[in-house]
C-alpha positions in Angstrom: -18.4 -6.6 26.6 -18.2 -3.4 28.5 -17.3 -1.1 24.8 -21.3 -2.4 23.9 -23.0 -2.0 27.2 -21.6 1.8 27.5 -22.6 2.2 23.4 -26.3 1.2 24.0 -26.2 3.6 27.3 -24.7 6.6 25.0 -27.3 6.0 21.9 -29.8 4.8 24.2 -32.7 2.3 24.0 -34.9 4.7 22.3 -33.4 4.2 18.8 -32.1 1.9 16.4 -28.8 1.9 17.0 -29.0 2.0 20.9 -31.6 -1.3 20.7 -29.2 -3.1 18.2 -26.1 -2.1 20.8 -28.1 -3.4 23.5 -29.1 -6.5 22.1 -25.8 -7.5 21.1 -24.4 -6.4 24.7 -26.7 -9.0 26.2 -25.9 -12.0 23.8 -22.1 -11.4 25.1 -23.2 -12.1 28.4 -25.2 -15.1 27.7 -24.9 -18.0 25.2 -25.5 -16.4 22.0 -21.5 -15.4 21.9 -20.7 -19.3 23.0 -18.9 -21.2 20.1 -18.5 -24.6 21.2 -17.1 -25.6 17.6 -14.0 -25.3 15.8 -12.0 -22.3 15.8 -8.9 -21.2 13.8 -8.0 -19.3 17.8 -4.8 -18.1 16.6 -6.6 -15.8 13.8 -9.6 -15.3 16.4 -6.9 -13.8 18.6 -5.5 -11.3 16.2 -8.7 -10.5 14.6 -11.4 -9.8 17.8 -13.3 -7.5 15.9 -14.0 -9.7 13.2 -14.7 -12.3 15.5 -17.0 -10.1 17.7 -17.7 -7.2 15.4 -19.1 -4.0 16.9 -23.3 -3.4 16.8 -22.3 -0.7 14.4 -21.3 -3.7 12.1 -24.0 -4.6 9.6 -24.5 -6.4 6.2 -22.1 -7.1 3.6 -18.8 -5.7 2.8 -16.3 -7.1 0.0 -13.5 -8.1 2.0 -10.8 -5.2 3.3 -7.8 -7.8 4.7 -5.4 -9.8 3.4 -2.2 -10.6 4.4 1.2 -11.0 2.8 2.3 -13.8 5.2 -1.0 -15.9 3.8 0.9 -15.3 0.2 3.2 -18.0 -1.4 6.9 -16.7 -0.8 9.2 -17.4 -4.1 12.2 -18.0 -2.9 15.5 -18.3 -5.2 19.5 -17.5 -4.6 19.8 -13.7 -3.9 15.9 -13.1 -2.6 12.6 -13.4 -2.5 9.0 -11.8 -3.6 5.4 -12.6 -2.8 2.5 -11.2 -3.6 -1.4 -9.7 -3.1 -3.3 -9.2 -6.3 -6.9 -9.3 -7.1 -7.1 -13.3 -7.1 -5.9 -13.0 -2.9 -7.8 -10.1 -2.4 -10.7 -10.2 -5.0 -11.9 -6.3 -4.3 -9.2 -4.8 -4.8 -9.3 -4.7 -9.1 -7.1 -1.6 -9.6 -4.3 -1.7 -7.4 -1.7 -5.1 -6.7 1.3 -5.3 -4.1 4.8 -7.2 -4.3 6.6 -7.1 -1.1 10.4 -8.5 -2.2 13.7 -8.5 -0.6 17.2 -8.4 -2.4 20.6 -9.3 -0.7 23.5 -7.2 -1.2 25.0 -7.4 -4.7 21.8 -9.2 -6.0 19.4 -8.2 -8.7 15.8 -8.5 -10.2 16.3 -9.0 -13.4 16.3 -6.6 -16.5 12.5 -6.2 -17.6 9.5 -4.4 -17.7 5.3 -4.2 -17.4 2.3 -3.6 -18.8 1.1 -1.5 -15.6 2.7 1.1 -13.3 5.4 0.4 -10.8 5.1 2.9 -7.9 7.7 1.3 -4.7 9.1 2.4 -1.6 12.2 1.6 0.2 11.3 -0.4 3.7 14.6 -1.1 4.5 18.9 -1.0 3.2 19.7 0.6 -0.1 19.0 0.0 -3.5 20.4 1.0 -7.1 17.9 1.2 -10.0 18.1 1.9 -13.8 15.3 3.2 -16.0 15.7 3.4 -19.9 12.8 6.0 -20.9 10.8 5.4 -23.8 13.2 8.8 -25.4 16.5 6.7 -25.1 17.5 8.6 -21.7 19.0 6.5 -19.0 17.9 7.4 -15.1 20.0 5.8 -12.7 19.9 6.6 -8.6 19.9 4.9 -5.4 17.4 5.1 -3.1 17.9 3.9 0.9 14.6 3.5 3.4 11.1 5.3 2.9 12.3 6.8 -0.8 10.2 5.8 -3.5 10.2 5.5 -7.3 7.9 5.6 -10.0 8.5 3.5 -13.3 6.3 3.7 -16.1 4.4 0.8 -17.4 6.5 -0.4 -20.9 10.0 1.3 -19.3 12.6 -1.3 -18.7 14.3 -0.9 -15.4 16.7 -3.3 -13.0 16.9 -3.0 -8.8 19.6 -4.0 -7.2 20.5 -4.3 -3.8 23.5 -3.1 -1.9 25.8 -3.3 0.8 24.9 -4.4 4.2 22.0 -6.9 4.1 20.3 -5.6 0.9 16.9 -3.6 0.5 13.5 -4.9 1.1 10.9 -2.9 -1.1 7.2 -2.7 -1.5 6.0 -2.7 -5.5 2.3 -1.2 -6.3 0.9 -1.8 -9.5 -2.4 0.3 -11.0 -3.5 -3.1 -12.2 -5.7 -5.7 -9.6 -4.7 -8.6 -12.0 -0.9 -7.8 -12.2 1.2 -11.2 -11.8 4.6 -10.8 -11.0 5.1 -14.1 -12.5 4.2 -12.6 -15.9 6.4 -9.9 -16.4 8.6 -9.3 -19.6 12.4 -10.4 -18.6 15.4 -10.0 -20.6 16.6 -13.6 -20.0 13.4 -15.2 -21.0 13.1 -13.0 -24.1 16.8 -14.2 -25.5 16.0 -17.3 -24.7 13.2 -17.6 -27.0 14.3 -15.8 -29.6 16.2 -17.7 -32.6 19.9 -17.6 -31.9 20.5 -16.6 -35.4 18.5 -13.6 -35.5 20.0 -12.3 -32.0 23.4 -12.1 -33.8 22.0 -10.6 -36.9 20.1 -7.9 -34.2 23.3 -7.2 -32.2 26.4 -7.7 -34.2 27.7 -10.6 -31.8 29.5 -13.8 -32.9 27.6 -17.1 -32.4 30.0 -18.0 -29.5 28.8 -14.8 -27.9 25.4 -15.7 -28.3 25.4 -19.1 -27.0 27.3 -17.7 -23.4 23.6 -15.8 -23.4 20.8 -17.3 -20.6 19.7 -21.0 -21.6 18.3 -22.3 -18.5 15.0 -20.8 -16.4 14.8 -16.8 -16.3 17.0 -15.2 -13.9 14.4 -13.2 -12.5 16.2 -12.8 -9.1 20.0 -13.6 -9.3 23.0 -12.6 -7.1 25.4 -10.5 -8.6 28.6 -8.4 -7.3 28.1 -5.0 -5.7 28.5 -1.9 -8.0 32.2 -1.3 -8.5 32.1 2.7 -9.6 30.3 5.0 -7.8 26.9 6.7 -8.4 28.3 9.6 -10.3 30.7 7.4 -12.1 28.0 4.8 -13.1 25.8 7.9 -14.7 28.7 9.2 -16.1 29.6 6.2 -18.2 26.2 5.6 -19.0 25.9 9.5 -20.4 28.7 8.4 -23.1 26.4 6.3 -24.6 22.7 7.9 -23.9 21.4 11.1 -22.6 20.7 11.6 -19.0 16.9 11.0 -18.4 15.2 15.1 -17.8 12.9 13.5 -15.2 13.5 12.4 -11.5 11.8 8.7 -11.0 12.4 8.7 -7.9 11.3 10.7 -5.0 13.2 11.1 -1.6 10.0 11.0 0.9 12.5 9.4 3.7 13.8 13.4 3.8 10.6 15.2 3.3 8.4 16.7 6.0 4.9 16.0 7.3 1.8 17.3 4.8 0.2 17.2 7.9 1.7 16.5 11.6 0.1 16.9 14.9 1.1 14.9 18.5 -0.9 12.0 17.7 1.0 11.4 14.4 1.7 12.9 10.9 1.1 12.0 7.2 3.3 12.4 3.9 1.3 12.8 1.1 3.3 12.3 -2.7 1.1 12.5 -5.9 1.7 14.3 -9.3 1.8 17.5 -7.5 5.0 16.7 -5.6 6.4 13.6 -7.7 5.2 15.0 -11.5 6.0 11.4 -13.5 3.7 9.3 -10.9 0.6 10.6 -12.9 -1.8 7.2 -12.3 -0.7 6.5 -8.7 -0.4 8.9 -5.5 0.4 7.2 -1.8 0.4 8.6 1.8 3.0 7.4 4.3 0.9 7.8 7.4 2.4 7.3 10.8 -0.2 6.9 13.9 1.2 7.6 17.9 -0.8 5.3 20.2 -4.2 6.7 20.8 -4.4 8.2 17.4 -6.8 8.4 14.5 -7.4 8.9 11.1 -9.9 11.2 10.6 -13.2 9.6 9.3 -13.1 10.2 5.6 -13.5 9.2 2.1 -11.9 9.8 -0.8 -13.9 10.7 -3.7 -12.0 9.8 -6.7 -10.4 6.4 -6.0 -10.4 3.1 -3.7 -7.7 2.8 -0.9 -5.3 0.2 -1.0 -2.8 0.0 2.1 0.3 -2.1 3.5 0.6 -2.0 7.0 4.4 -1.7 8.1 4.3 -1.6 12.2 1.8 -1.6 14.9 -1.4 -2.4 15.3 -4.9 -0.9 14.3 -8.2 -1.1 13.0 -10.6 0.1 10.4 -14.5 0.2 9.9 -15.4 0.2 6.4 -18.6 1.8 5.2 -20.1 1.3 1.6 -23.8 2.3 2.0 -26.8 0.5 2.1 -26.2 0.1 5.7 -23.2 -1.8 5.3 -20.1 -1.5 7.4 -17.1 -4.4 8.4 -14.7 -3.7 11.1 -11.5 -5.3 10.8 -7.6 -5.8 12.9 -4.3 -5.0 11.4 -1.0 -5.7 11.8 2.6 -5.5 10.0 2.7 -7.3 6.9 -1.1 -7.1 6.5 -3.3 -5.4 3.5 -5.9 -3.3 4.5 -8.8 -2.3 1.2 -11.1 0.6 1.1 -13.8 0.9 -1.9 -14.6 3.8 -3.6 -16.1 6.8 -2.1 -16.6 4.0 1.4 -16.4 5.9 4.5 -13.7 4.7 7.0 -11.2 5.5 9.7 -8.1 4.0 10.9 -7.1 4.1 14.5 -4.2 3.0 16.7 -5.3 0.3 18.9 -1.9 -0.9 20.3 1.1 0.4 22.5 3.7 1.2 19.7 3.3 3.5 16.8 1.2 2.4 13.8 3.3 3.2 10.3 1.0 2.1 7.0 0.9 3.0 3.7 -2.3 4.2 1.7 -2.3 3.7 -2.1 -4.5 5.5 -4.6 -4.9 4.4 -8.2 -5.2 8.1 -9.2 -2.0 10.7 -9.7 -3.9 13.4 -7.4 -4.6 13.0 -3.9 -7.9 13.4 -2.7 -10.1 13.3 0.6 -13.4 14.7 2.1 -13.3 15.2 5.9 -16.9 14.2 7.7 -15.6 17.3 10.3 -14.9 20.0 8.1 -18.4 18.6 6.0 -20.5 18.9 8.7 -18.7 21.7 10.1 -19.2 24.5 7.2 -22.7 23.4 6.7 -25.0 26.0 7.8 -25.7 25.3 11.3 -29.5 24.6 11.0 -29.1 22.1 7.9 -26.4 20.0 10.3 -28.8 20.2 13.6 -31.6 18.8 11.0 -29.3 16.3 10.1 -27.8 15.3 13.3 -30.2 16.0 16.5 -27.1 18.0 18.2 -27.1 21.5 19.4 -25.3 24.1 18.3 -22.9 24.4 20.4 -22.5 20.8 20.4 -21.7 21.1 16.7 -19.2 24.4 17.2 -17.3 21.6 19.4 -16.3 20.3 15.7 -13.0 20.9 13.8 -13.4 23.4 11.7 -10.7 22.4 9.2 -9.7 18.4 7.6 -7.6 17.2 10.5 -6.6 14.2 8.9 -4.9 12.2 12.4 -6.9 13.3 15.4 
């Protein structure tokens, strides 16, 4: 109540803004804010702003929050996955998310996709395999914050290791992508003829009937590694070439793009991870009290994974539409096209999120630097502020603030 009532003093009752910030700062003092009826109070709770939205709020926005607890968890011997896709979160039609966790020793199955797989490491250590479409083999493991990029049609296995496993985030450049429709090993044997798998690969019919019969393996639990790295690459080279490109990328080592005290950013596309050509990320870590710059990025929507803390975002898409929204671990966060937007910390603990970009280069407009490098009498035009209010500006992007 007291965030409208200063607003509508700030913007004052002379304009549009200040009348709409006024309005709404009376009805929350009388009984236009009253809901007598149902209310889901636990979602109310985490979500105020979307329960009481800001006057700022207006119109229509396609929705920008989902979140992977609301997602059916598949749960089988060795792990789990679930998933956000276009049908949970029906804006968001070029990216998709798989949040899955491995135990130590177990596996997700031998297969591959029709889209990119871009991942990163949220916790333990993994091993993965990639067979490249010019019969090299890429094996590595990756521990916490490292990522890996496989390329849609390259087959590829993850397996978890000692300890308690890995947990990983998947992000597909497809809004459709099912993980329930990927092309498995198992499920391919099993529907092939047994007759022509022997003819294909030289083995006996008693070898071919100890192959997979039942459902896919898809996740399965499985003994950890017994060589080490170098000796699983080495024994692999005896066979196949080593693959000439790194698919995966050790972010968890690299410093800040950009750091100040209120937080930092990692930025990875093409630039900095050359095979991740059709998806580029930022790891983006916000100190209490921080902010991401308001922005927009001009050559691709925003899709993001909240890991830790808490925040919020207004989302603006024109046409006098903007939707503020809460997040929190676990949750998705969606950003449109070219929609302008910020992020800020609004809890006591640091905010760590992701932000995915179906596009291999990173890129982002600052409404600072913008209004900042205009000439000053086109931005007064614009604006109503002074000059030396608008020499109060950053002159460069600050992207946290």
């Amino acid at each position: 109540m007291e965030k409208t009532t200063a607003l509508a003093a700030t913007l004052g009752s002379g304009n549009l803004l200040g009348q709409v910030a006024a309005n709404t700062a009376k009805a929350e003092h009388d009984t236009s804010f009253s809901n007598p009826g149902q209310q889901n109070t636990a979602l109310v709770r985490i979500n105020p702003n979307s329960n009481m939205p800001p006057p700022t709020d207006h119109g229509t926005v396609p929705p920008v929050w989902y979140s992977f607890d609301l997602a059916h968890r598949r749960v089988q011997e060795g792990g789990w996955t679930h998933q956000v896709t276009e049908r949970e979160l029906p804006s968001s039609k070029e990216l998709a998310g798989v949040n899955m966790r491995l135990t130590s020793g177990s596996y997700r199955e031998l297969h591959w996709h029709l889209a990119d797989e871009w991942a990163i490491m949220l916790a333990g250590k993994a091993r993965v395999t990639l067979l490249t479409a010019e019969g090299e083999m890429f094996i590595d493991d990756v521990s916490a914050g490292d990522l890996w990029l496989f390329p849609a049609g390259a087959p590829h296995s993850i397996q978890g290791l000692e300890g308690e496993g890995c947990e990983f985030l998947l992000v597909f450049n497809q809004g459709s992508f099912s993980e329930e429709s990927t092309f498995l090993i198992s499920d391919w044997l099993k529907h092939t003829p047994p007759d022509v798998i022997a003819k294909n690969t030289g083995l006996s019919a008693a070898s071919v009937a100890k192959l997979p019969k039942d459902e896919p393996l898809y996740i399965f639990p499985g003994a950890l590694p017994s060589q080490s790295l170098a000796q699983d690459r080495a024994e692999s080279a005896r066979v196949v070439p080593a693959a000439k490109q790194q698919y995966t990328f050790k972010a968890s080592t690299m410093q800040p793009t950009f750091a100040s005290d209120k937080g930092n950013v990692k930025i990875v596309d093409t630039k900095l991870f050359p095979v991740s050509t059709k998806i580029s990320g930022g790891i983006v870590t916000l100190k209490p009290g921080g902010m991401r710059q308001m922005h927009w990025h001009p050559n691709a929507s925003e899709w993001q994974f909240w890991i830790a803390g808490e925040g919020r975002m207004t989302v603006f898409n024109a046409q006098q539409d903007a939707r503020t929204m809460d997040f929190r671990a676990n949750d998705v966060g969606y950003v449109p096209k070219m929609a302008g937007h910020y992020i800020e910390n609004t809890g006591t603990e640091d905010a760590l999120f992701l932000e995915l970009f179906p596009e291999g280069n990173f890129q982002e407009i600052s409404l600072n630097q913008w209004l900042r490098a205009l000439p000053r009498q086109v931005a007064m035009a614009h604006t109503n502020l002074s000059a030396e209010e608008l020499s109060v500006l950053p002159e460069k992007s600050l992207p946290i603030l």
